[in-house]
PDB file of N, CA, C and O in Angstrom:
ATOM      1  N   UNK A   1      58.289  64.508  88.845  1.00  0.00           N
ATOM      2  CA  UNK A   1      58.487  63.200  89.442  1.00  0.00           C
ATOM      3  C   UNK A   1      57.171  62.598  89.918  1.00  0.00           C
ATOM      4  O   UNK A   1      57.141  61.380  90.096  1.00  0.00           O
ATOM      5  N   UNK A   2      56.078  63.329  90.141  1.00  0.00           N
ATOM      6  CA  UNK A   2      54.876  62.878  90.185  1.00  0.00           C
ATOM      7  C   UNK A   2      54.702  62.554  91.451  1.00  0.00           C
ATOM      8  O   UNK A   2      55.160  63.341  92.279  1.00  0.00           O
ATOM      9  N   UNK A   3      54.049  61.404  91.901  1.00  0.00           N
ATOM     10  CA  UNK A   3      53.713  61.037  93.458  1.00  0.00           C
ATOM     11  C   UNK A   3      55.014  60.213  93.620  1.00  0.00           C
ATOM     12  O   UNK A   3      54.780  59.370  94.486  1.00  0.00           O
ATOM     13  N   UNK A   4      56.073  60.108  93.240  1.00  0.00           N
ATOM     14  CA  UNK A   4      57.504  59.547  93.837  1.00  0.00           C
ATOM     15  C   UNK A   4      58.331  60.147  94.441  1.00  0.00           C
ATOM     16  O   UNK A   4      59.058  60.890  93.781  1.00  0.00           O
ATOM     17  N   UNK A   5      58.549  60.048  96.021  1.00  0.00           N
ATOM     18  CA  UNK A   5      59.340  61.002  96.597  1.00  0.00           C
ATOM     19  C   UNK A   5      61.143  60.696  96.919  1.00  0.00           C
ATOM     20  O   UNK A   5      61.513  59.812  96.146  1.00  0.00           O
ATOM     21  N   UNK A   6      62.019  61.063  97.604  1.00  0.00           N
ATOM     22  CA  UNK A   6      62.966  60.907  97.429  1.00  0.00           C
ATOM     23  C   UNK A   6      63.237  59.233  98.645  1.00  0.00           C
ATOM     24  O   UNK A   6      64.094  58.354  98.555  1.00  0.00           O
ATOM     25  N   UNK A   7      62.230  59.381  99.539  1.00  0.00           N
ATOM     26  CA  UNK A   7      62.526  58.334 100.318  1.00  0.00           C
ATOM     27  C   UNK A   7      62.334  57.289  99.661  1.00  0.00           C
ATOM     28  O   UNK A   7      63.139  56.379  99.859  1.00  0.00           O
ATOM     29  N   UNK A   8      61.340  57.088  98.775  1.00  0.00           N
ATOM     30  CA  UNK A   8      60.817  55.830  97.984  1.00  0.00           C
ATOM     31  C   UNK A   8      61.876  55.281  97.138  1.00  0.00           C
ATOM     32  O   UNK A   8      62.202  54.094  97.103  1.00  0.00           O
ATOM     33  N   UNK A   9      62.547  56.533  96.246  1.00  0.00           N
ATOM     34  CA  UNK A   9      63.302  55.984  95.360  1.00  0.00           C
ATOM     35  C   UNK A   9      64.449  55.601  96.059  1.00  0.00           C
ATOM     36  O   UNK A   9      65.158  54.841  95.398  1.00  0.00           O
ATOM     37  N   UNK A  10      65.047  55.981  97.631  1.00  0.00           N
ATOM     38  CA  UNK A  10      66.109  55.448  97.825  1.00  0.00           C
ATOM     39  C   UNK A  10      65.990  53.921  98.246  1.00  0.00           C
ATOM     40  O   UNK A  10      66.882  53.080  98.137  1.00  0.00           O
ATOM     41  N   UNK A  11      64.481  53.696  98.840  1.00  0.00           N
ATOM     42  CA  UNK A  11      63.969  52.276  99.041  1.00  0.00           C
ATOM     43  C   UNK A  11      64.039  51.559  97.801  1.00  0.00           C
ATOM     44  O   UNK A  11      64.309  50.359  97.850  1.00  0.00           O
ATOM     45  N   UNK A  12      63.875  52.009  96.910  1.00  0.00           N
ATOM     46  CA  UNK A  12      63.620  50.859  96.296  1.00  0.00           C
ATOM     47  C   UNK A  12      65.278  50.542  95.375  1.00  0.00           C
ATOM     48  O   UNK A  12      65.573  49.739  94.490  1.00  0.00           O
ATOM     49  N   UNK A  13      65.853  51.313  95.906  1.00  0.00           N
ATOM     50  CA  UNK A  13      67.618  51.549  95.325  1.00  0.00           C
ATOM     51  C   UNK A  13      68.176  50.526  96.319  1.00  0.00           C
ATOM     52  O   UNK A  13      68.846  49.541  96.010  1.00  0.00           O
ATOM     53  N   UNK A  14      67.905  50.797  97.236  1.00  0.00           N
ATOM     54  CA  UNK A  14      68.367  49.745  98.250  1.00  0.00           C
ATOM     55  C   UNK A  14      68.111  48.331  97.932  1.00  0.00           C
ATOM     56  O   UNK A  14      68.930  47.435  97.727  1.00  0.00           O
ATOM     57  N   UNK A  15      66.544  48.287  97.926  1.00  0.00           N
ATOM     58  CA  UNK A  15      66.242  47.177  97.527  1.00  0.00           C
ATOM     59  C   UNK A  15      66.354  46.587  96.647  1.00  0.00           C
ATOM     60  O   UNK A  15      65.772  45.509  96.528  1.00  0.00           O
ATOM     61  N   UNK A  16      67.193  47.119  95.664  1.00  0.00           N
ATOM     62  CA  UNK A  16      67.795  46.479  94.101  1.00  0.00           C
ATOM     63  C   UNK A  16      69.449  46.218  94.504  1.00  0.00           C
ATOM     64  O   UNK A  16      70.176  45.278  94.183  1.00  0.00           O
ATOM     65  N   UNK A  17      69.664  47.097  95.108  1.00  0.00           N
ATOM     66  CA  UNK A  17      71.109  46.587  96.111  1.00  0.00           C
ATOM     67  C   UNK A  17      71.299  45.123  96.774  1.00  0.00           C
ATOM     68  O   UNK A  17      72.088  44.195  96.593  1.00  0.00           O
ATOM     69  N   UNK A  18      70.225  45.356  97.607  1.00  0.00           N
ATOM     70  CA  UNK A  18      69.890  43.952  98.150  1.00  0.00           C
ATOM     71  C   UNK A  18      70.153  42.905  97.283  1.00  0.00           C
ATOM     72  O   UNK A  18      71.153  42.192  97.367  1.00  0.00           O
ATOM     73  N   UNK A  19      69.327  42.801  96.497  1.00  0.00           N
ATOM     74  CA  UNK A  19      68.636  41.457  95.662  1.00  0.00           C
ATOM     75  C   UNK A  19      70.114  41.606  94.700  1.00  0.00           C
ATOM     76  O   UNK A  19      70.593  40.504  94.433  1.00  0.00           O
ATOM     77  N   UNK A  20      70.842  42.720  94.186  1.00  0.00           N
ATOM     78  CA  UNK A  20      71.965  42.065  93.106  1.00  0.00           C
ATOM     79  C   UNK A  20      73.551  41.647  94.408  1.00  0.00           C
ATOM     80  O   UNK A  20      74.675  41.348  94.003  1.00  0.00           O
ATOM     81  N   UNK A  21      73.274  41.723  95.460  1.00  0.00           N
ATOM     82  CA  UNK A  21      74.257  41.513  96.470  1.00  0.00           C
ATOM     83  C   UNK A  21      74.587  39.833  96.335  1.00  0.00           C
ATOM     84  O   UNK A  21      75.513  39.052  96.118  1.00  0.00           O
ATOM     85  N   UNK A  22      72.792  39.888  96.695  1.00  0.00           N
ATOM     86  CA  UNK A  22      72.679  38.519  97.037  1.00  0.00           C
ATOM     87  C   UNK A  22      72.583  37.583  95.552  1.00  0.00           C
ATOM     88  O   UNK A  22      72.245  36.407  95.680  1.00  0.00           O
ATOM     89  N   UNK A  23      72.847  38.049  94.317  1.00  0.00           N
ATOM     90  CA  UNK A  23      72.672  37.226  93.018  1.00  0.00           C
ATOM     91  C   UNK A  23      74.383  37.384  93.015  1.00  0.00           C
ATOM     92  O   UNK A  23      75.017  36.456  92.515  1.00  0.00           O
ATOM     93  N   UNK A  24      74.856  38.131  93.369  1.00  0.00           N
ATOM     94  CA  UNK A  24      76.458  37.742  93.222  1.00  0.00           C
ATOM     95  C   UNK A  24      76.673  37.239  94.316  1.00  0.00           C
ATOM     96  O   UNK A  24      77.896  37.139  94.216  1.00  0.00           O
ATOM     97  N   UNK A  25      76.433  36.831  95.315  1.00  0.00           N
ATOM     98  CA  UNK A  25      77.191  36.200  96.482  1.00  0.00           C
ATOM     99  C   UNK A  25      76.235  34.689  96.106  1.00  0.00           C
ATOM    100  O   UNK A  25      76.675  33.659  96.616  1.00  0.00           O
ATOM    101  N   UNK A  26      74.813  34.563  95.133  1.00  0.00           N
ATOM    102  CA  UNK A  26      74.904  32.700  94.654  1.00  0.00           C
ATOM    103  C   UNK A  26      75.733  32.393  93.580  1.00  0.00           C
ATOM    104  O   UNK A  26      76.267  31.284  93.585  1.00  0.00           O
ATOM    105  N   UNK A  27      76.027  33.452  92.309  1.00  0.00           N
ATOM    106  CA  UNK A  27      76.568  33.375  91.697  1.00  0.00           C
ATOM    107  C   UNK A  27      77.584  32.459  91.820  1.00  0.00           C
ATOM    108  O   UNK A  27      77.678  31.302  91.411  1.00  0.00           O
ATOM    109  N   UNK A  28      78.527  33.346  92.613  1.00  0.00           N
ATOM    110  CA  UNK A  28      79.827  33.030  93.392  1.00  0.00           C
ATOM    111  C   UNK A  28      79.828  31.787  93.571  1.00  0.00           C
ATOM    112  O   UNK A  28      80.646  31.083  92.979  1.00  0.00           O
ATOM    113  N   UNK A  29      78.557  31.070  94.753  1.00  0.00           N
ATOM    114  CA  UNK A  29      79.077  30.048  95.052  1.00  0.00           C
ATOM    115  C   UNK A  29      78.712  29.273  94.295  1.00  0.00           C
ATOM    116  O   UNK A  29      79.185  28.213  94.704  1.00  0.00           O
ATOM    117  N   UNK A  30      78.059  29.050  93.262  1.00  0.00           N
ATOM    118  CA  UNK A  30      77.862  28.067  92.290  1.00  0.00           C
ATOM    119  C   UNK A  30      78.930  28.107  91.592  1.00  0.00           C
ATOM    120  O   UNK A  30      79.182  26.941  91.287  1.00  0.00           O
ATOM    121  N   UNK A  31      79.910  28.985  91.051  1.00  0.00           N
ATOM    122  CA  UNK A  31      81.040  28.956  90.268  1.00  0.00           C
ATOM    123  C   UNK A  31      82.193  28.928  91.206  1.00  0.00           C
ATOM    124  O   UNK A  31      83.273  29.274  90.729  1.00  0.00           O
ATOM    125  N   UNK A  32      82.160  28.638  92.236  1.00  0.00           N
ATOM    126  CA  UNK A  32      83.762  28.153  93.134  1.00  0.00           C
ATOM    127  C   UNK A  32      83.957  26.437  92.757  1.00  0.00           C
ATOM    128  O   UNK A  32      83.194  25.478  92.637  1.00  0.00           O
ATOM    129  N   UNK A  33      85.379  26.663  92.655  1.00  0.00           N
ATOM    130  CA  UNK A  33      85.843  25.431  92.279  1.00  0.00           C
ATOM    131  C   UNK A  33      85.617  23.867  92.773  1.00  0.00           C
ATOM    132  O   UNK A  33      85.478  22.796  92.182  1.00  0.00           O
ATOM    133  N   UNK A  34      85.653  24.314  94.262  1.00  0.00           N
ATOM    134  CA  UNK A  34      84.888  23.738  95.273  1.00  0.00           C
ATOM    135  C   UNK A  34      83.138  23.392  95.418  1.00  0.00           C
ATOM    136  O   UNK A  34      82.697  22.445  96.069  1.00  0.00           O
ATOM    137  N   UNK A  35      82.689  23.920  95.014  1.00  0.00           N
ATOM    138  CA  UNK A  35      81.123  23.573  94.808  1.00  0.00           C
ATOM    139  C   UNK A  35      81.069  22.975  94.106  1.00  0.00           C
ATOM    140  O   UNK A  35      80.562  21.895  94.409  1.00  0.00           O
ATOM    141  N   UNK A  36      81.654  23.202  92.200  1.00  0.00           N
ATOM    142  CA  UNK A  36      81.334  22.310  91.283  1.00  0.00           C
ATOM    143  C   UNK A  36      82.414  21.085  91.280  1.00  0.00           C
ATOM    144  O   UNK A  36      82.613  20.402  90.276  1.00  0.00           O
ATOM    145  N   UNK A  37      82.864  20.954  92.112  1.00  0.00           N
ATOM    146  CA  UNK A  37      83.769  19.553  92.344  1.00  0.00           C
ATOM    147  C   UNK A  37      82.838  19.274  93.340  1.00  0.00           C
ATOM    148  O   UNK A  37      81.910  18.838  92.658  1.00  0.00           O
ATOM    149  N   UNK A  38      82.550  19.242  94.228  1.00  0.00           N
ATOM    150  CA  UNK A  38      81.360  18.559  95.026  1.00  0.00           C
ATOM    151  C   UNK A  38      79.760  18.279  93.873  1.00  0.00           C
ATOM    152  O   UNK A  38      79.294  17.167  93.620  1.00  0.00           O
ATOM    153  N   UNK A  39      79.446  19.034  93.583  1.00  0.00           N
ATOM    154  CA  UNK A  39      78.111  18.616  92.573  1.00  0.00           C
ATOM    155  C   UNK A  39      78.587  17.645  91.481  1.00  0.00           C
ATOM    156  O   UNK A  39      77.859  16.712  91.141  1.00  0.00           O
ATOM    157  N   UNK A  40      79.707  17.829  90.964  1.00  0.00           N
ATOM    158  CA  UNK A  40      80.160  16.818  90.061  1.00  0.00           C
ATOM    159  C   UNK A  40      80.165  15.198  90.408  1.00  0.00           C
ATOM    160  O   UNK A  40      79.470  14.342  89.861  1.00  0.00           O
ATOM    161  N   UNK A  41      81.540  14.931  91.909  1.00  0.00           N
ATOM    162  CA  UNK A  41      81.229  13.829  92.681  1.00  0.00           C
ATOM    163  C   UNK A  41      79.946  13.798  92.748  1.00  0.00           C
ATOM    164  O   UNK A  41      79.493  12.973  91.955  1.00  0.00           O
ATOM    165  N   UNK A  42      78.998  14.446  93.473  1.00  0.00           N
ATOM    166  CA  UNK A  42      77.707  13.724  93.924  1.00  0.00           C
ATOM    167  C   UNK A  42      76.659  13.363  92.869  1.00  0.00           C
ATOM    168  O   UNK A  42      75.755  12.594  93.200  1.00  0.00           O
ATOM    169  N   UNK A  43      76.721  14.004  91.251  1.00  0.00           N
ATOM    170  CA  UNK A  43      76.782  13.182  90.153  1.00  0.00           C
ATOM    171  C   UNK A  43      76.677  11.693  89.721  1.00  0.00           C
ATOM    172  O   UNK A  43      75.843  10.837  89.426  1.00  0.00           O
ATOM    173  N   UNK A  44      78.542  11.964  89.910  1.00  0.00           N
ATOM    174  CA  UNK A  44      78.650  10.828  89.251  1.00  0.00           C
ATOM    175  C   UNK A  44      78.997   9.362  90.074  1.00  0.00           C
ATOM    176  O   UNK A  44      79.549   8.333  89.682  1.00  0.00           O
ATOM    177  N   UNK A  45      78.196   9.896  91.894  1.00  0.00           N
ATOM    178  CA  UNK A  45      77.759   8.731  92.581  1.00  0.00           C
ATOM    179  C   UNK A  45      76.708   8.623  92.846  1.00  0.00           C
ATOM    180  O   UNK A  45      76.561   7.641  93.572  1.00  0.00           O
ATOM    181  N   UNK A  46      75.574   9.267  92.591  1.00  0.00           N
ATOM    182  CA  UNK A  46      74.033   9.234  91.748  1.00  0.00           C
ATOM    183  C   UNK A  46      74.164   8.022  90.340  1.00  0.00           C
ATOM    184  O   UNK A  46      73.326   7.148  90.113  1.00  0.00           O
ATOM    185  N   UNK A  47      75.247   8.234  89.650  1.00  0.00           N
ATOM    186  CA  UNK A  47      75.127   7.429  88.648  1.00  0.00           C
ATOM    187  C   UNK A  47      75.293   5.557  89.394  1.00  0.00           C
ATOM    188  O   UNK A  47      74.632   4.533  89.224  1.00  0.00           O
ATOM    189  N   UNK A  48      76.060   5.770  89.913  1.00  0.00           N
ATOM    190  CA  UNK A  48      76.267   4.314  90.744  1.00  0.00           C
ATOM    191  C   UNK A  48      75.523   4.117  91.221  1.00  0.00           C
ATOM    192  O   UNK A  48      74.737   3.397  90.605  1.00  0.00           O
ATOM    193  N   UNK A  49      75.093   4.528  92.639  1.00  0.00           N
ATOM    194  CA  UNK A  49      74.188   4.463  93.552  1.00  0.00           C
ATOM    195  C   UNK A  49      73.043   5.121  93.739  1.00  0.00           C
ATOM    196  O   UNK A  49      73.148   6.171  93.106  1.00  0.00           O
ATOM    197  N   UNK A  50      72.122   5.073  94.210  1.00  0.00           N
ATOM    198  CA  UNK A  50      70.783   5.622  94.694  1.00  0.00           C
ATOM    199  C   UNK A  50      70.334   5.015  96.052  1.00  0.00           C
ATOM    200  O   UNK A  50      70.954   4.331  96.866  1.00  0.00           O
ATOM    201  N   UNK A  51      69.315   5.389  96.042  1.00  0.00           N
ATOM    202  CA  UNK A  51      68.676   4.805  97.729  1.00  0.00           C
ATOM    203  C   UNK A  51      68.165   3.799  97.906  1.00  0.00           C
ATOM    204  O   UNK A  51      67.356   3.664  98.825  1.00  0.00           O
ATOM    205  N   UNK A  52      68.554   2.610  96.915  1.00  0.00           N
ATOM    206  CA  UNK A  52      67.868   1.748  97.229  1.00  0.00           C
ATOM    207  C   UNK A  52      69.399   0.637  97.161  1.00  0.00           C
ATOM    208  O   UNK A  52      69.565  -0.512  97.572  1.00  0.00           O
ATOM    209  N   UNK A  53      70.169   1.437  96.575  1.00  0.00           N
ATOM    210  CA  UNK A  53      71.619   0.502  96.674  1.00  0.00           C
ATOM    211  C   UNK A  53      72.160   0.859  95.157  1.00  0.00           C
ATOM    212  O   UNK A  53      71.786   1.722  94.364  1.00  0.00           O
ATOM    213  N   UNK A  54      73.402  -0.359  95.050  1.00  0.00           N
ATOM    214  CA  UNK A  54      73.805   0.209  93.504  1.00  0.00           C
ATOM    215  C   UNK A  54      72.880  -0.300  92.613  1.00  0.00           C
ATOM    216  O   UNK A  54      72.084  -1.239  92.599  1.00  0.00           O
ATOM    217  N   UNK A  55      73.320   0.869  91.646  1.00  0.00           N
ATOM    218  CA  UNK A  55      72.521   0.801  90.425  1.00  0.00           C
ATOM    219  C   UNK A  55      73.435  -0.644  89.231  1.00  0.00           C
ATOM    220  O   UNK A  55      74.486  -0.831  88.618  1.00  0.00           O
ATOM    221  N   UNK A  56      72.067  -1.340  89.546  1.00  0.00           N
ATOM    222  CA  UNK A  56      73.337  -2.715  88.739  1.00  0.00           C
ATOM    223  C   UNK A  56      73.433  -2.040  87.206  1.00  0.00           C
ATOM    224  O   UNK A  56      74.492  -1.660  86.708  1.00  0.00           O
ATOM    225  N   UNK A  57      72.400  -1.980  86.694  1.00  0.00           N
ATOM    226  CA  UNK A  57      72.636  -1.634  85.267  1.00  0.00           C
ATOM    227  C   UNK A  57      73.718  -0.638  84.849  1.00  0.00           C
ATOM    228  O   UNK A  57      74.433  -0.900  83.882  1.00  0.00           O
ATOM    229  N   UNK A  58      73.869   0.514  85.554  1.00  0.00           N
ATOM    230  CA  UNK A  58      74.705   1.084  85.356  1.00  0.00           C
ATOM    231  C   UNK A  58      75.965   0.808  85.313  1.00  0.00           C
ATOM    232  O   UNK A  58      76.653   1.148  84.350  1.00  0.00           O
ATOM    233  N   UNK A  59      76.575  -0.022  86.625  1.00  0.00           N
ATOM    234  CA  UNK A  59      77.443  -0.457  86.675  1.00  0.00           C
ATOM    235  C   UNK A  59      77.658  -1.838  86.030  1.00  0.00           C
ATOM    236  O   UNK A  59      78.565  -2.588  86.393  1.00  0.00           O
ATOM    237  N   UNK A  60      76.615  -2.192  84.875  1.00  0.00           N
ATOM    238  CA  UNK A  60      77.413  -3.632  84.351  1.00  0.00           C
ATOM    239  C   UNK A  60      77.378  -2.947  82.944  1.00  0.00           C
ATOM    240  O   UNK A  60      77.544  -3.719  81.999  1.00  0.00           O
ATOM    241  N   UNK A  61      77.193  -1.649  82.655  1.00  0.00           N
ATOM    242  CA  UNK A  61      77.276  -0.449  81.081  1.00  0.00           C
ATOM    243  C   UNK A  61      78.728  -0.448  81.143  1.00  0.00           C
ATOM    244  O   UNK A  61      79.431  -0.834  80.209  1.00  0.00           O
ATOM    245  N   UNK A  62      79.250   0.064  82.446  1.00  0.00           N
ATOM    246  CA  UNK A  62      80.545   0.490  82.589  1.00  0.00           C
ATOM    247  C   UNK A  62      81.395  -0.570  82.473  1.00  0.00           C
ATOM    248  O   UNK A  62      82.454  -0.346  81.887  1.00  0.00           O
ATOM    249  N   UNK A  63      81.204  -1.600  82.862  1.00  0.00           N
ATOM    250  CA  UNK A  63      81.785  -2.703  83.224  1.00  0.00           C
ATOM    251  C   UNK A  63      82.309  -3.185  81.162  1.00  0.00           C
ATOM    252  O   UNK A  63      83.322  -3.340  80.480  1.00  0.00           O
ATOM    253  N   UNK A  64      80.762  -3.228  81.015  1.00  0.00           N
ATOM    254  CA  UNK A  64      80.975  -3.780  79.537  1.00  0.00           C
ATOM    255  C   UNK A  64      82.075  -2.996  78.548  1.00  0.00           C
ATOM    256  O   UNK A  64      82.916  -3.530  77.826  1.00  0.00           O
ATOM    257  N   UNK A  65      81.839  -1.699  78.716  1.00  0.00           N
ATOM    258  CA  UNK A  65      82.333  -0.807  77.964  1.00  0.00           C
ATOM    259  C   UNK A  65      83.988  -0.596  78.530  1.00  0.00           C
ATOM    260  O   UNK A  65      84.598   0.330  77.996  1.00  0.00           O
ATOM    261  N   UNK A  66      84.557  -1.226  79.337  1.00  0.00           N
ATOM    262  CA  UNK A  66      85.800  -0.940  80.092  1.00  0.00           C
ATOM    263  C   UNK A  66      86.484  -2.644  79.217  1.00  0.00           C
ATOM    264  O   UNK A  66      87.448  -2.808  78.469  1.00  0.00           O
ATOM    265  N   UNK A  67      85.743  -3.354  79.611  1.00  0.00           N
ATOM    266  CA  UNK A  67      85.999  -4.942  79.165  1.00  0.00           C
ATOM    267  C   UNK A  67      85.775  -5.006  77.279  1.00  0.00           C
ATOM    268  O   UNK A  67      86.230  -5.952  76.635  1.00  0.00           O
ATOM    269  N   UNK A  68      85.155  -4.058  76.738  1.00  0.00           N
ATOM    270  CA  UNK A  68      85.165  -4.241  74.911  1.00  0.00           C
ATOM    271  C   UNK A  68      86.518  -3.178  74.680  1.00  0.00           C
ATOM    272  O   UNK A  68      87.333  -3.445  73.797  1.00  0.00           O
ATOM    273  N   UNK A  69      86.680  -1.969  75.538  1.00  0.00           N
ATOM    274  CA  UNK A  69      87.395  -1.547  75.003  1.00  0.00           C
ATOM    275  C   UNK A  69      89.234  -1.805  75.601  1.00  0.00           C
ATOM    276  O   UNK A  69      90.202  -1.044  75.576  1.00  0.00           O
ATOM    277  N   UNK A  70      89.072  -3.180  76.075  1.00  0.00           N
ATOM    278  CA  UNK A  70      90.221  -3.487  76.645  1.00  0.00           C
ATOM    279  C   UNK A  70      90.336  -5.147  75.676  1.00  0.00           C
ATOM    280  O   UNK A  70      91.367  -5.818  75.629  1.00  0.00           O
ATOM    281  N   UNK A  71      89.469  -5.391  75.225  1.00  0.00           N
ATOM    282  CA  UNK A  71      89.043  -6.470  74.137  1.00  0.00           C
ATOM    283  C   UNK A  71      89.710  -5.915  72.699  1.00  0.00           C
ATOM    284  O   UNK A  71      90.534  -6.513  72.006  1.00  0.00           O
ATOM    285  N   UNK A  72      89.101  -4.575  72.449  1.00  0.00           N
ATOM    286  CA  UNK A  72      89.437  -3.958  71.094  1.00  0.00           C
ATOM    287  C   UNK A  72      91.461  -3.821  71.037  1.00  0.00           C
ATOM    288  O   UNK A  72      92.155  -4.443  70.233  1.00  0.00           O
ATOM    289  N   UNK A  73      91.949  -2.941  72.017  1.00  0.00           N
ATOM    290  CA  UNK A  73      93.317  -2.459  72.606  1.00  0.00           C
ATOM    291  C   UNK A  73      94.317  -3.968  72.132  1.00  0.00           C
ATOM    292  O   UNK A  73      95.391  -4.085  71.544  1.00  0.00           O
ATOM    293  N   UNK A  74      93.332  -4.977  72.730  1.00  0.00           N
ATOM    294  CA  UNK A  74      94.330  -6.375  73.003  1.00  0.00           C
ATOM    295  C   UNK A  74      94.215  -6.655  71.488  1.00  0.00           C
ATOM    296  O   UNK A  74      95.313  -7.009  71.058  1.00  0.00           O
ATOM    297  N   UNK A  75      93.114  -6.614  70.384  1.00  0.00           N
ATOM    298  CA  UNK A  75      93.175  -7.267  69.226  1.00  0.00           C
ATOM    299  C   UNK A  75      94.009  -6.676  68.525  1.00  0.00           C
ATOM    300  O   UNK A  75      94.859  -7.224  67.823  1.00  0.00           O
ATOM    301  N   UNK A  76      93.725  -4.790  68.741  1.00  0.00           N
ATOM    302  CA  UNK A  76      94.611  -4.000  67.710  1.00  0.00           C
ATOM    303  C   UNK A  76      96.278  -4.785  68.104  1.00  0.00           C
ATOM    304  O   UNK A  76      97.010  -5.431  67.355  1.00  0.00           O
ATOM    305  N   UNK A  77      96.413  -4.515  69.159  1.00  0.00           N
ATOM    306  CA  UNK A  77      97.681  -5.218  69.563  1.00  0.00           C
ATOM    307  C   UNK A  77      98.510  -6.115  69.107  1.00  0.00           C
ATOM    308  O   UNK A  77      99.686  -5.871  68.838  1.00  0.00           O
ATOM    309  N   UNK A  78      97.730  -7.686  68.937  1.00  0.00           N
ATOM    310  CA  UNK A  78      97.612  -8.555  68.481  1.00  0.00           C
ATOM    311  C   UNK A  78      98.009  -8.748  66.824  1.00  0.00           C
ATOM    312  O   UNK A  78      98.803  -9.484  66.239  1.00  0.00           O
ATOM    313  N   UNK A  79      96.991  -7.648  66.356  1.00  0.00           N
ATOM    314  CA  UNK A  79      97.124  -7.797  65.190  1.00  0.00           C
ATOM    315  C   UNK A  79      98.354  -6.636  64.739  1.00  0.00           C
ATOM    316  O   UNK A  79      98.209  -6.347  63.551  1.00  0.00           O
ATOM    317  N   UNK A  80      99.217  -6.092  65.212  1.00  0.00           N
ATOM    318  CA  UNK A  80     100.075  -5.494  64.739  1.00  0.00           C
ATOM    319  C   UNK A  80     102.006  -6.132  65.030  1.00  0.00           C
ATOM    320  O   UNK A  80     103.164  -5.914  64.673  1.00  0.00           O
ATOM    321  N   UNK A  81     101.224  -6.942  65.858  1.00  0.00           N
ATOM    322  CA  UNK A  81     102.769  -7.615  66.024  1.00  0.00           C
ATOM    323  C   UNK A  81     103.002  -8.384  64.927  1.00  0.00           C
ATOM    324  O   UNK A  81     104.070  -8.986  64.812  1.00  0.00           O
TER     325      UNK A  81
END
């Protein structure tokens, strides 16, 4: 075993204990249902807003794309009666 004694190797056993304790207890909380429903919301009100107020562009993308595809719905419509 060379210059490695038994105290060392239990230190450093421990200390691999440690560190995979604590990679499953972030693990964890990054994959609770609850975390990624909070990071998600705060997402996709990053997409709206920022710190300086709303984001117009963004919200006139959405706007457009809600209003063509309620444009398209009404023609198919239209044209099937």
């Amino acid at each position: 075993m060379g210059d490695r004694n038994l105290s060392s190797i239990e230190s450093e056993i421990e200390d691999a204990r440690t560190r995979l304790a604590s990679t499953i207890d972030q693990l964890a909380y990054r994959t609770s249902p609850k975390t990624i429903a909070k990071r998600e919301v705060g997402q996709f009100k990053a997409f709206f807003v920022n710190a300086n107020g709303p984001r117009v562009d963004n919200i006139a993308k959405v706007a457009a794309g809600v209003a063509g595809t309620i444009a398209v719905f009404a023609l198919i419509r239209k044209i099937v009666k």
